[in-house]
N, C-alpha and C positions, 0 to 999 in steps of 0.2 A: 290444612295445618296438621304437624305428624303430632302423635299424640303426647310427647314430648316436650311442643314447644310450646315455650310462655307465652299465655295469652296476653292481646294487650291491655294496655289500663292506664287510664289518662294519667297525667301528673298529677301531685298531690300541691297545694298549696302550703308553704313553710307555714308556722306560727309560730309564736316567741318559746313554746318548749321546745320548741326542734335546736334552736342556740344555744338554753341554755342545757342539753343534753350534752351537747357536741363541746361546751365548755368545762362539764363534770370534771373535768379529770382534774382541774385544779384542787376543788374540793380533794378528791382522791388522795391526788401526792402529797398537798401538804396539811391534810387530816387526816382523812380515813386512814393511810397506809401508818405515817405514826404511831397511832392509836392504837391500830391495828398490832403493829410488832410490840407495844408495850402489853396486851393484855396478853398475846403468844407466850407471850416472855414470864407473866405475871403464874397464868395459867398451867407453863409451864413448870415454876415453883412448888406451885399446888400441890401439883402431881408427883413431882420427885419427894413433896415432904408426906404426901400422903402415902407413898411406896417403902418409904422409912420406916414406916410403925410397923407392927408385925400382925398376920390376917387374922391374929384373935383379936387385936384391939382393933382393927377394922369390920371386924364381926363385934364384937359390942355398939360402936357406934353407930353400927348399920341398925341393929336390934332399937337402940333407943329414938333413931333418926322414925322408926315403922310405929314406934309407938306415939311419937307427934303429931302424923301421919292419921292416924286411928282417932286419936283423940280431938284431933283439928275437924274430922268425918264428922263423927259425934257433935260437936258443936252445933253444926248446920240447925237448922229451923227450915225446914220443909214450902211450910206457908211464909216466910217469909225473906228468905234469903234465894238465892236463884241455882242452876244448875254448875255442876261441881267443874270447875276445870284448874288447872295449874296457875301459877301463880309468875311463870316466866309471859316475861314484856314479849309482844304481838312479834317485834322486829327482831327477837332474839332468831326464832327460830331457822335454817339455813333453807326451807322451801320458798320458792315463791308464791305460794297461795296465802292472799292476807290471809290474819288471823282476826278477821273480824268479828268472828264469837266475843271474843276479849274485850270487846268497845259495846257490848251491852251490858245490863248488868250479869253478874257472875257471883259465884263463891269461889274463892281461892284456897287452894290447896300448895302449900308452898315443897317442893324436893327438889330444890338446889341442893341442895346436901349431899344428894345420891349419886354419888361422883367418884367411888372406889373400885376398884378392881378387889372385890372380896379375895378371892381364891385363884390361883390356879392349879389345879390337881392332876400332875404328869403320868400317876399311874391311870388313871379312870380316863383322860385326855380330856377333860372339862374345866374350862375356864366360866367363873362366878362372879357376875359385875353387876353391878347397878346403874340407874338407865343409861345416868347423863355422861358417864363415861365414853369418850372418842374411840375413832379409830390411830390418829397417830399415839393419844395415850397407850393403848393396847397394844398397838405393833410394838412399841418402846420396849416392853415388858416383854414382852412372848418373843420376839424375833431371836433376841440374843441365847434362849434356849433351845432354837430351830422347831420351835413352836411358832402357831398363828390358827387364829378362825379358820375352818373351813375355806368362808365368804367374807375379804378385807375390803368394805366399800373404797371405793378411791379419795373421796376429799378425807382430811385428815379432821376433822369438822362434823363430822356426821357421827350420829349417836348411836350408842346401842336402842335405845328406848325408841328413837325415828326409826332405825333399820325395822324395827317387830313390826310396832302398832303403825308404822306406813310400810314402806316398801324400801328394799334393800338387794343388791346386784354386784356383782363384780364378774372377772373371768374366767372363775371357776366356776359361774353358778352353772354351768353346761353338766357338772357332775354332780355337784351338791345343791342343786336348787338358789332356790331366796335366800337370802339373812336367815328370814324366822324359820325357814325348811331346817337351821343347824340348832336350831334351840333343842334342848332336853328339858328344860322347866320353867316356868314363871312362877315367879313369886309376887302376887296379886293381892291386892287391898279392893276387899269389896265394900259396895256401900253401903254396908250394915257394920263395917271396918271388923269385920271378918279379914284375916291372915291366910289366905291360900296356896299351898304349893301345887299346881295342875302343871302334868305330866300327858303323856299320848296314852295312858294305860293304868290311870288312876282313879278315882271317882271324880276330879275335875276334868276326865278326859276330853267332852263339850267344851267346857272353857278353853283349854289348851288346844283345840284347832281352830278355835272362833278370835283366839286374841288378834293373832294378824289381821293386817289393812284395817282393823276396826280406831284405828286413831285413838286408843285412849278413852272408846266411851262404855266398856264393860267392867272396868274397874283403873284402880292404881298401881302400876307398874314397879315394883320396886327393886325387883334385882330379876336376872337372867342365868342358866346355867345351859354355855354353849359351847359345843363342838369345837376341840382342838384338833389339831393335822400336824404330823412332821413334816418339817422343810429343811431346806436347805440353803446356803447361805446366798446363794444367785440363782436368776432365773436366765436360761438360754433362752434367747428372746432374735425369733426369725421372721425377719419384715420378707415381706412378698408381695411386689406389686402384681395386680390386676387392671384390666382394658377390657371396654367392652363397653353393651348398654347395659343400663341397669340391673335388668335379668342376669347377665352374665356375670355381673359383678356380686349377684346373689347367692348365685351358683357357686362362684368361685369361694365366696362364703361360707355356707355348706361344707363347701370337700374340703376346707382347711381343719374342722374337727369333726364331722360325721362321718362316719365310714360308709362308702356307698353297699356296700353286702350287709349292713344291720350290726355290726359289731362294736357297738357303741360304749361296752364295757370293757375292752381291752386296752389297758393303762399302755399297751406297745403302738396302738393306732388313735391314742384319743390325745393330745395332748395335755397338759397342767392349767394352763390358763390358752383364754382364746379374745380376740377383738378385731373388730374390724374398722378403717374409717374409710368412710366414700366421702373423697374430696370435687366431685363434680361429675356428672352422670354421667361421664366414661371412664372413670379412673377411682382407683382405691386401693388400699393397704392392709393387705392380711397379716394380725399377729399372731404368730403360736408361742407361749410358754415352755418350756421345761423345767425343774426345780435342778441345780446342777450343782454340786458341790464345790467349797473355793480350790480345792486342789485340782479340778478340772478349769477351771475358770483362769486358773494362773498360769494352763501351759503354756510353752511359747505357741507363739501365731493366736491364739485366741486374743480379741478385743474386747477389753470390758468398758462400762459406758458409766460412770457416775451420775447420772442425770437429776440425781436429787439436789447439786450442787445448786447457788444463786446464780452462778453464771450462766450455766449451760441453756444452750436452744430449749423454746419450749418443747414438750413431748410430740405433740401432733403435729410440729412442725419439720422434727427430725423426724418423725417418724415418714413423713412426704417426701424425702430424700430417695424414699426408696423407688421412686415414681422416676426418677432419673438417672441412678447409677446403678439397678436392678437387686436384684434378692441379696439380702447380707445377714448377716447373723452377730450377737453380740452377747456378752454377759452383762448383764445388771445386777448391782447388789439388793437382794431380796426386798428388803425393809422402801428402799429408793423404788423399785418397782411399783410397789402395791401403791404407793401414793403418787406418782409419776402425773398423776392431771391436777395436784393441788395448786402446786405454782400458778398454771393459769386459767385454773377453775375449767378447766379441756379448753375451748379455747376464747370462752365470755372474756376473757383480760382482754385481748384484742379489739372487745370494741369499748370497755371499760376504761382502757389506757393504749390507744392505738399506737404508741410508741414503745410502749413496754417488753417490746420480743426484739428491740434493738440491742446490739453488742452493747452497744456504750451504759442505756437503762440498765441492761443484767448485771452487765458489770459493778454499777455504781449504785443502785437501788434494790436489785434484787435479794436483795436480803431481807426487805420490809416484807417479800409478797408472799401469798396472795393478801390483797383485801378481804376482811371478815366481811362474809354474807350479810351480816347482821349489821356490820357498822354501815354496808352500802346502803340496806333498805332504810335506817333508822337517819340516815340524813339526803336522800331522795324526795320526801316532802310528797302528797298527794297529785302535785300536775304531776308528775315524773314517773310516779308509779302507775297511773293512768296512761301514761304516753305506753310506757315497756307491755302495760296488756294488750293496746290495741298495735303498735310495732314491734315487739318482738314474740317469741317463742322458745322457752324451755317446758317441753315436754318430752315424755317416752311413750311410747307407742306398744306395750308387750301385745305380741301377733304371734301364732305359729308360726313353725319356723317353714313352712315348705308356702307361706303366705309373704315372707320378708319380699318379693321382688316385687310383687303388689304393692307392697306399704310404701316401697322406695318411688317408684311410680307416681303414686298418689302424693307423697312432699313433695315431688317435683312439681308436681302441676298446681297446686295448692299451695303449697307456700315460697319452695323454690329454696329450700334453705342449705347452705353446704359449709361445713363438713357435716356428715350425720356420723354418727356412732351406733355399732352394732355388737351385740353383746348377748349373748345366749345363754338361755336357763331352764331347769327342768320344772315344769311344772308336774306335778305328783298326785296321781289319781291316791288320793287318800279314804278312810274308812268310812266319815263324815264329807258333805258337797260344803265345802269352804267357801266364803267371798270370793274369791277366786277359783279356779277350777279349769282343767282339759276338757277339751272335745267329747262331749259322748261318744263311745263306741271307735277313740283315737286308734286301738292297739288294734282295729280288726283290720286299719291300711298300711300299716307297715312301712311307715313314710320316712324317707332318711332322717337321722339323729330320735327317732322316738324308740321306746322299748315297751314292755309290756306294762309295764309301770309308770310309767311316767313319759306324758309327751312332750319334744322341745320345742321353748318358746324361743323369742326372742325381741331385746329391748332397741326398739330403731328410735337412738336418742337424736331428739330436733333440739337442738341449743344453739340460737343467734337472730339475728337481722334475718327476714325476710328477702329476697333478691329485691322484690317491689319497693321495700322500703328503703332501700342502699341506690335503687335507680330514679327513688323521689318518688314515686308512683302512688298510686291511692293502694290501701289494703288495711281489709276489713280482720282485726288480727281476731276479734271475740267472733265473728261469723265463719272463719277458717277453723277456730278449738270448736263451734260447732257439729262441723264439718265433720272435722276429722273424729270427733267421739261419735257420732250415728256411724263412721266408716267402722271403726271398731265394733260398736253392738252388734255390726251386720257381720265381723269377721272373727264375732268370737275372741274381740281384743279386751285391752284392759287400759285403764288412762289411771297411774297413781298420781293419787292425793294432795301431792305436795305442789303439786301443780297447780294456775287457775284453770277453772272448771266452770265449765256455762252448762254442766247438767242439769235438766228438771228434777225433779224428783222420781218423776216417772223413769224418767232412762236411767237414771241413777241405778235405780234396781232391774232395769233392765241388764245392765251392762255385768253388775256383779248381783251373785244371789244373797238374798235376805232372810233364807229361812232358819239356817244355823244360825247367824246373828241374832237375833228375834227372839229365837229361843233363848239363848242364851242371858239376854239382856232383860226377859224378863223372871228368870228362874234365877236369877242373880242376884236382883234385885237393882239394875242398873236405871229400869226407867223410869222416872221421876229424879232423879238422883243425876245422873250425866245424861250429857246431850248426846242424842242420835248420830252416826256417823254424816249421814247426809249434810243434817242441821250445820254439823261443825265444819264441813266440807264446802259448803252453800256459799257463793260467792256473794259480798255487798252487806253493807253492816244491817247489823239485825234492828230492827223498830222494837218498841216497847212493845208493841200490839204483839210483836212474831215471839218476842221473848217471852210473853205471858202465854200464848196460844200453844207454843210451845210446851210447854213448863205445866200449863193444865191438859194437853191432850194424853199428857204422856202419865199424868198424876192419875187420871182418872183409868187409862189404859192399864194402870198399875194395880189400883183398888179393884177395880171391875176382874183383875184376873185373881187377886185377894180373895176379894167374896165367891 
């Protein structure tokens, strides 16, 4: 058997969730999606009335929103109230990893509120927001000034406050890193409701490299001040099919933004944005970015693509054209770009509404979509959610980047999942060893896309059905994210958060380092006060027993470094 080919595995026998999976979409159509475009709509409002007021009176409410915040801290009782976490419902959240913290007891912290875009500051290029602010809110604001983050996550859904304290990606991270790599500041609520501003260069400079991937559990997140970039009104956007086996498809991945002579900072050989999707182990679609002005974008012979319209073909579906009619080139309008996989969540719609990439649905529904994350989990029910751990797969895999053909390899034979998405980013040898972190001693091999500074990763996203489970087959989906997170410890990968997670605790801190964290959390004063990143991360609802063991190891861990 070549090393390639799916192993066999008997069939799986149906049970009554397997029908009512395959039934969902009714739910879907005539609830979720409803719902769904009413709170868009609602949401929407919000936003524009909170865009109204002018950024001092959004600076006052911000200042009195931090002192509720503080005061709410204060309240807590130690000995008798439990460890501190937010006050938003488990299903709110857009990851897939339950939030089963939330179903023990807890102290609530409520910052719904924290939902303005304080500032945007054109001279300094820093835009000033608070957590729960989106990315379609942000693009809203900033595009029209041919402003944007750095790093625009793609779902229009996804928070500031998720991008820091989890993990955040788009296809510029190849130049600007993570989400949290464009932050300039946090502004933090500790659990003594101490008001922090840490910066890379100030006396919270500890805090401010320890905030990322820490989930929330070194303090309270209440606003952000991040990295703006000039743009421009379209992105030249050049499909490239690839053929090959998977190596080659990695390869050809590779050379579409590294430069094989090491010259990875010349804006003339690197493009603007980058992505790749392998739609089946011989075949796949390289994108390259440009940022292009509308006066270029208008000349004659140039096509431009509106793809954020409700009609239009899904993204990764046009984007598979290229696999037939060969390399083409198009203008997108900027804003339409950056969110280009909301519509159908890349391409979960597909098995969410297996109908819904048809002419006639775009046409006459696509205006409802996407479904909200949150309404899907929030009426899924416990069998359901159970079934999608053990048959499906949303996860990312961050691997070096001279490792992607490996990783590609290994989901074949393992899970077998296709399309995958690939997505590269810098990881940055920084002053302090971060939860995350490059290769020791990356810059003495000189490996294509790495510099002396920073070596590149990259994200090989698994979102869908397993092959096994679309052929009926038995497949162990919690023994596969096994699997694959010991495949990572051993390749120096990374498994975010937002994901489920069958880490021990052992591998846990295997996988990412604990000793910044640690510090941090107890020079802080975090522990006793918020739960451990692990704790909050831990898959399976917490017992009283774990909440209280919990809650005392970390009190006494607290006092003993007191005394």
């Amino acid at each position: 058997m070549s090393d390639l080919e799916a192993p066999l595995r008997p069939k799986r026998k149906k049970i009554w969730v397997d029908y009512l999976v395959k039934l969902r979409w009714i739910i879907v159509v005539f609830v979720v999606l409803p719902i769904s475009f009413t709170l868009y709509f609602l949401i929407y409002l919000g936003d524009v009335r909170s865009e109204m007021k002018s950024f001092k009176q959004r600076q006052k409410e911000h200042d009195e929103n931090v002192k509720k915040v503080v005061k709410r801290l204060k309240e807590r009782n130690p000995k008798r109230d439990g460890l501190v976490c937010t006050a938003r419902k488990p299903w709110i959240a857009v990851g897939m990893r339950n939030v089963d913290y939330k179903r023990a007891r807890h102290f609530e912290v409520d910052l719904s509120e924290f939902r303005n875009i304080l500032e945007v500051d054109k001279e300094n290029m820093i835009a000033r927001v608070e957590p729960l602010v989106n990315m379609g809110q942000i693009t809203r604001v900033t595009v029209p000034m041919n402003l944007a983050l750095a790093v625009v996550a793609e779902l229009d859904d996804l928070t500031v406050g998720g991008l820091i304290n989890g993990y955040g990606i788009e296809g510029s991270s190849h130049i600007y890193g993570l989400f949290s790599d464009t932050v300039v500041a946090y502004e933090i609520v500790l659990a003594d409701g101490r008001v922090v501003r840490a910066t890379k260069d100030n006396e919270y400079s500890d805090l401010f490299y320890a905030i990322p991937w820490s989930q929330g559990t070194l303090g309270l997140l209440v606003s952000a001040e991040i990295k703006l970039i000039p743009i421009k009104e379209y992105m030249k956007l050049t499909y490239k099919p690839v053929v090959g086996n998977l190596k080659d498809l990695a390869q050809a991945y590779l050379d579409s933004f590294a430069p094989r002579d090491g010259d990875q900072d010349n804006p003339e050989k690197v493009p603007d944005f980058v992505e790749t999707m392998i739609y089946s182990p011989t075949r796949g679609v390289c994108m390259t970015g440009k940022y292009a002005s509308k006066e270029e974008a208008k000349k004659k012979g140039n096509v431009t693509n509106n793809v954020g319209w409700w009609f239009k073909p899904w993204f990764y579906q046009h984007a598979e054209k290229a696999l037939k009619k060969g390399e083409f080139v198009e203008y997108i309008p900027t804003r339409d770009y950056y969110h280009r996989h909301t519509r159908c969540l890349y391409w979960e719609g597909k098995l969410i509404l297996p109908f819904a990439d048809q002419w006639w649905f775009r046409f006459l529904f696509g205006w409802m979509m996407p479904p909200k994350v949150s309404l899907l989990k929030a009426t899924q029910g416990e069998a359901i959610r159970n079934y999608y751990h053990e048959m499906h797969v949303i996860q990312d895999m961050l691997v070096p980047l001279y490792k992607v053909g490996d990783a590609l390899e290994w989901v074949h034979n393992e899970m077998e999942v296709y399309p995958i998405w690939l997505c590269p980013h810098r990881m940055f040898k920084l002053p302090l060893k971060t939860m995350v972190y490059p290769e020791p001693g990356f810059e003495v091999h000189h490996r294509q896309g790495d510099t002396h500074y920073a070596q590149m990763y990259t994200d090989v996203g698994v979102y869908y059905a397993p092959g096994p489970v679309l052929r009926g087959e038995v497949f162990d989906g919690a023994e596969a994210v096994r699997r694959m997170e010991n495949w990572l410890i051993e390749n120096h990968g990374f498994q975010p958060q937002y994901a489920v997670s069958e880490l021990t605790e052992k591998n846990f801190w295997r996988m990412f380092d604990a000793s910044l964290y640690e510090h941090c959390r107890k020079k802080y004063g975090a522990v006793g006060t918020f739960m451990s990143v692990y704790y909050k991360s831990k898959k399976g609802r917490k017992t009283e027993k774990e909440v209280q063991d919990a809650e005392q190891a970390h009190l006494e861990t607290a006092y003993a470094e007191a005394d």
